[in-house]
C-alpha positions in Angstrom: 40.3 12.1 68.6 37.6 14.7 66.8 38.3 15.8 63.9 38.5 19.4 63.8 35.9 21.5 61.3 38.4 23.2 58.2 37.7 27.1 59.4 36.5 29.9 56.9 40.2 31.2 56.4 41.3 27.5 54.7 38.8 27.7 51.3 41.3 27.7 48.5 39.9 28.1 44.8 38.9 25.1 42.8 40.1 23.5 39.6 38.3 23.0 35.9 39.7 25.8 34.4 40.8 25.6 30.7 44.9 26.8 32.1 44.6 23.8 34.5 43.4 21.2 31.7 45.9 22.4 29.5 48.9 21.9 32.3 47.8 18.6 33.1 48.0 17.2 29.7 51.5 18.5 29.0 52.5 17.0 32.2 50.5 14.0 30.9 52.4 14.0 27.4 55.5 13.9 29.1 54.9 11.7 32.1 55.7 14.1 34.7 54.6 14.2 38.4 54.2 17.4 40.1 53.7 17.5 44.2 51.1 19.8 43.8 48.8 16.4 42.6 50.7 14.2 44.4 50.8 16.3 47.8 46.9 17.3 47.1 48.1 21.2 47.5 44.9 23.5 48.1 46.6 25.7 45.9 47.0 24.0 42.9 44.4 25.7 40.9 45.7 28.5 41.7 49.0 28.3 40.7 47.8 26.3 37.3 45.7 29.4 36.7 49.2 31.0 36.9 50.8 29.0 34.7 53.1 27.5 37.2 53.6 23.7 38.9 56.2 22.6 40.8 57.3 19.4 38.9 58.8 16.2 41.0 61.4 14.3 39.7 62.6 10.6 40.8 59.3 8.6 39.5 56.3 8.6 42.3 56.9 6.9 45.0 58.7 8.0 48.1 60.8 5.7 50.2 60.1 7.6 53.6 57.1 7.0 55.6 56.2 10.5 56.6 52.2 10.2 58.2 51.6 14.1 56.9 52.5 12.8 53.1 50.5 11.8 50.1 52.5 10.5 47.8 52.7 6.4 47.6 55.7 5.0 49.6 57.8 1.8 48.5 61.2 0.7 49.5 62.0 -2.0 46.7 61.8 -2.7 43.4 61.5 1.1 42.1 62.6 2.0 38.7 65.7 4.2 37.7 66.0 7.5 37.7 64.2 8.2 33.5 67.5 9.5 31.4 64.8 11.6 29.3 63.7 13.1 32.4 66.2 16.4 32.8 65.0 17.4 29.1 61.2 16.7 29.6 61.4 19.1 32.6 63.3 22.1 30.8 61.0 21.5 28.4 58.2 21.8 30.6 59.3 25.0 32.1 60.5 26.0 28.4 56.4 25.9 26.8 55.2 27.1 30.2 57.4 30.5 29.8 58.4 29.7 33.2 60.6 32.7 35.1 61.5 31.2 38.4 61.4 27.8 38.1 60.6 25.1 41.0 61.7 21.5 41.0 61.3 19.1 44.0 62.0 15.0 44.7 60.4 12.2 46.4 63.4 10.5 48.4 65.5 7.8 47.0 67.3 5.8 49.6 67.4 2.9 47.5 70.0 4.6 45.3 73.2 4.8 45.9 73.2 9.0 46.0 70.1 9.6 46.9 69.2 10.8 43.6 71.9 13.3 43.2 73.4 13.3 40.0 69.9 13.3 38.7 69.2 16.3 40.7 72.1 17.9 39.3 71.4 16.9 35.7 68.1 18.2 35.6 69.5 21.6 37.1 71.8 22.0 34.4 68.9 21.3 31.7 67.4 24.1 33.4 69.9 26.3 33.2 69.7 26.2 29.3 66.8 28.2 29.4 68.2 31.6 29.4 66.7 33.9 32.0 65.8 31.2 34.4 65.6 31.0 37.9 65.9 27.7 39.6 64.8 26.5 42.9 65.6 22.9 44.0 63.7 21.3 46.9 65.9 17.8 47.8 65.7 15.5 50.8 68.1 15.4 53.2 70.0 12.6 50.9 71.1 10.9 54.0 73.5 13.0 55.2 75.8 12.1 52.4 78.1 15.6 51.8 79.2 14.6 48.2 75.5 14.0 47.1 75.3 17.5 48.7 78.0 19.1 46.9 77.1 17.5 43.6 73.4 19.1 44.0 75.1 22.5 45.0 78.3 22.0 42.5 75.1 22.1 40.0 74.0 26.0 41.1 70.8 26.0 41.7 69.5 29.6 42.5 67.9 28.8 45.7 68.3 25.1 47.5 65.4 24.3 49.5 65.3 21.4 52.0 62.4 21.6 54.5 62.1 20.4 58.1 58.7 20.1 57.9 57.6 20.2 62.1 59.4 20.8 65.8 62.0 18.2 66.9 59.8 16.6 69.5 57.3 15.5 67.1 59.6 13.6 64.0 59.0 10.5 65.4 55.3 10.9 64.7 55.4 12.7 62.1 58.9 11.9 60.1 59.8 9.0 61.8 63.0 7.8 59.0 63.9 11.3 59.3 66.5 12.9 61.4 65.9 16.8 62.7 69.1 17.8 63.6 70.6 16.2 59.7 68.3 18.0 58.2 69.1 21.3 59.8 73.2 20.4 59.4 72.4 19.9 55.4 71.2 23.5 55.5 74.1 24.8 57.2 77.0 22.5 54.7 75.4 24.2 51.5 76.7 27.7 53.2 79.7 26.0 54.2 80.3 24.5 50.6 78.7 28.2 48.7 78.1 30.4 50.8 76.7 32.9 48.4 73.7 30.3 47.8 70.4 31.1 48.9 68.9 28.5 51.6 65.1 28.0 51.7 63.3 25.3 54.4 59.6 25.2 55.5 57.5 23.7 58.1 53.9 23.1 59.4 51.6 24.3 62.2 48.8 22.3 63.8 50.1 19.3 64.5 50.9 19.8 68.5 53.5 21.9 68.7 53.3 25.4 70.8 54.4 28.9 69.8 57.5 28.7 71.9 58.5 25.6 70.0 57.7 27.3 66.7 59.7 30.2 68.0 62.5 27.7 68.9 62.7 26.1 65.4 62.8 29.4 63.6 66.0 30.1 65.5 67.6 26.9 65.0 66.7 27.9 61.5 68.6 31.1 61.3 71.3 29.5 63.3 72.1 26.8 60.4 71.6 30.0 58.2 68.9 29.2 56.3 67.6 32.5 54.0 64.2 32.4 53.7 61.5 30.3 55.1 58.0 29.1 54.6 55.5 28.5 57.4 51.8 26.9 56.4 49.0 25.1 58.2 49.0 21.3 58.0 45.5 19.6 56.7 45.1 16.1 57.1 44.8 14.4 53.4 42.7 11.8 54.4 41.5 9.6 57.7 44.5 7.4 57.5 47.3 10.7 57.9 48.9 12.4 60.8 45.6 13.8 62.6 45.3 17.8 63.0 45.8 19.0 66.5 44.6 22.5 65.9 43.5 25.2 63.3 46.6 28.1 63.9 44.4 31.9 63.5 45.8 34.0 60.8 47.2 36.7 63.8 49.5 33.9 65.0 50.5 33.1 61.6 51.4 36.9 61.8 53.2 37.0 65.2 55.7 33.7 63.9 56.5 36.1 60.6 57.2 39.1 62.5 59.2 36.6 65.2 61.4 35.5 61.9 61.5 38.5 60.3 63.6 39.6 63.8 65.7 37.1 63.3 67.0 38.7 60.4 65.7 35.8 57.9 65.9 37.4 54.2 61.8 36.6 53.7 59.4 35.1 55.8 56.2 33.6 54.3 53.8 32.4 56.8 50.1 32.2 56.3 47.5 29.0 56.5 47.7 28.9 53.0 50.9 28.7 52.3 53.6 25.9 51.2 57.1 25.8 50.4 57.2 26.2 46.7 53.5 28.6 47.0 54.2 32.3 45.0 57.9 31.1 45.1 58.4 33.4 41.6 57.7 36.1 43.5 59.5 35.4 47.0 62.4 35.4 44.6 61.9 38.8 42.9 61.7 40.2 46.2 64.7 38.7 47.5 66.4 39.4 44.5 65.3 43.4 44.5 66.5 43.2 48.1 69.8 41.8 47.2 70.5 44.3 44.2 69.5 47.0 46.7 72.3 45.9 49.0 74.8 46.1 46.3 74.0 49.4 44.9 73.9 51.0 48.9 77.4 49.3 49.2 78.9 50.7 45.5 77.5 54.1 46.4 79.1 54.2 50.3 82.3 52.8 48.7 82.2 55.4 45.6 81.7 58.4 48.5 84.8 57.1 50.1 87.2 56.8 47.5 85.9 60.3 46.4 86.3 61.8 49.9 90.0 59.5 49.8 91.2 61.6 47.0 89.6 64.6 47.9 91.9 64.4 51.1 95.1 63.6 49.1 94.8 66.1 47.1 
């Protein structure tokens, strides 16, 4: 197959600057990974200019075999979770003067959790920096419920777990993944808090059609998921998942305002955009919307316990 020529509406910015040199040796200093190197993101410089990263925990290597993915894939002999690790992230996001703060995993089937109580321990670092959001991106952890609950148990403010493409197409694309487990994790972290927000994400270009994209966003909303990220998929290098087709900004547009019907708290779809991309911000606004809600509701139930009195008296 061709491959197809990156449009106009793809360029991203490009590193070098001093904020990016300066990220990249504190992540150096404390032997961190972040998916925006690992993954290649086209907007890393951004984001470093920013003074944001989302940081990956569980070491480097990724025990799926995903054909979109970067980051080096092993199924043996791969070290322990580092003990250090949950400090050397709060301390990341600590000198960083991070707000919102986004954490994600490479998946660990090799241990016995998936990761889990790592996940959760690093969390609750976090939440030792007063003020701070937390966003946690995991894999599906199997299907395991307890690894679930012991993530959740943790309170994170948002739990992400992205689906990454249509049904039709995981066996091409995520083929030691399951669609429909993924979409049930979504839906046990309502049944287990259901005042926790849900994030998941997915790519465009790689063969699907707009009714299928349509489709997943219900199944989505369906399994209750909050928010959701939709970007377009660029092949990494020769060897990955090849792209079908460039999606146009206006359908980007048309799948938003499809979501945004669906009554999904945010919708953030645009070529350039991945899951953890502006996250900060996705959360201030869903956070503003949310406070809204609850002052609307304290002022209709204020007007009827005043008109409630008025008519006893």
């Amino acid at each position: 197959m061709k491959e197809l020529r990156k449009p106009e509406w793809l360029k991203a910015d490009s590193l070098g600057s001093r904020k990016t040199r300066e990220i990249t040796r504190l992540l150096r200093r404390l032997n961190l990974n972040t998916v925006c190197e690992s993954a290649k993101c086209p907007n890393r410089g951004e984001c470093f200019e920013r003074g944001t990263a989302t940081l990956m925990i569980l070491g480097d290597h990724c025990t799926r075999n995903c054909t979109f993915c970067t980051v080096e894939k092993a199924t043996s002999n791969l070290p322990l979770p580092d003990p250090m690790e949950p400090e050397k992230v709060a301390e990341t996001a600590r000198v960083l003067k991070l707000r919102h703060v986004v954490v994600t995993m490479v998946t660990r089937d090799d241990l016995p959790d998936g990761g889990a109580e790592h996940i959760a321990k690093v969390i609750r670092a976090l939440r030792d920096n007063k003020g701070m959001t937390i966003e946690m991106l995991i894999s599906d952890l199997q299907g395991d419920v307890d690894a679930l609950r012991t993530v959740v148990d943790a309170m994170p403010d948002i739990l992400n777990h992205n689906v990454e493409t249509i049904a039709r197409l995981y066996p091409r694309v995520r083929p030691m993944a399951d669609f429909y487990r993924s979409l049930n994790l979504l839906k046990r972290v309502k049944e287990i808090r259901p005042d926790m927000l849900t994030k998941s994400g997915f790519m465009v270009g790689l063969g699907e059609t707009r009714d299928e994209v349509v489709e997943l966003l219900g199944a989505l909303r369906e399994h209750m998921v909050d928010i959701v990220t939709i970007g377009q998929y660029m092949m990494p290098s020769p060897r990955h998942y090849q792209v079908r087709e460039y999606v146009s900004p206006d359908t980007f547009e048309y799948y938003q305002t499809e979501g945004e019907k669906m009554g999904f708290r945010l919708v953030c779809s645009a070529p350039l955009v991945r899951s953890s991309y502006l996250a900060e911000k996705a959360f201030d606004k869903i956070e503003t919307s949310i406070n809204k809600s609850v002052k609307e509701m304290e002022g209709r139930r204020y007007a009827e316990e005043k008109s409630l009195v008025g008519n006893l008296k």
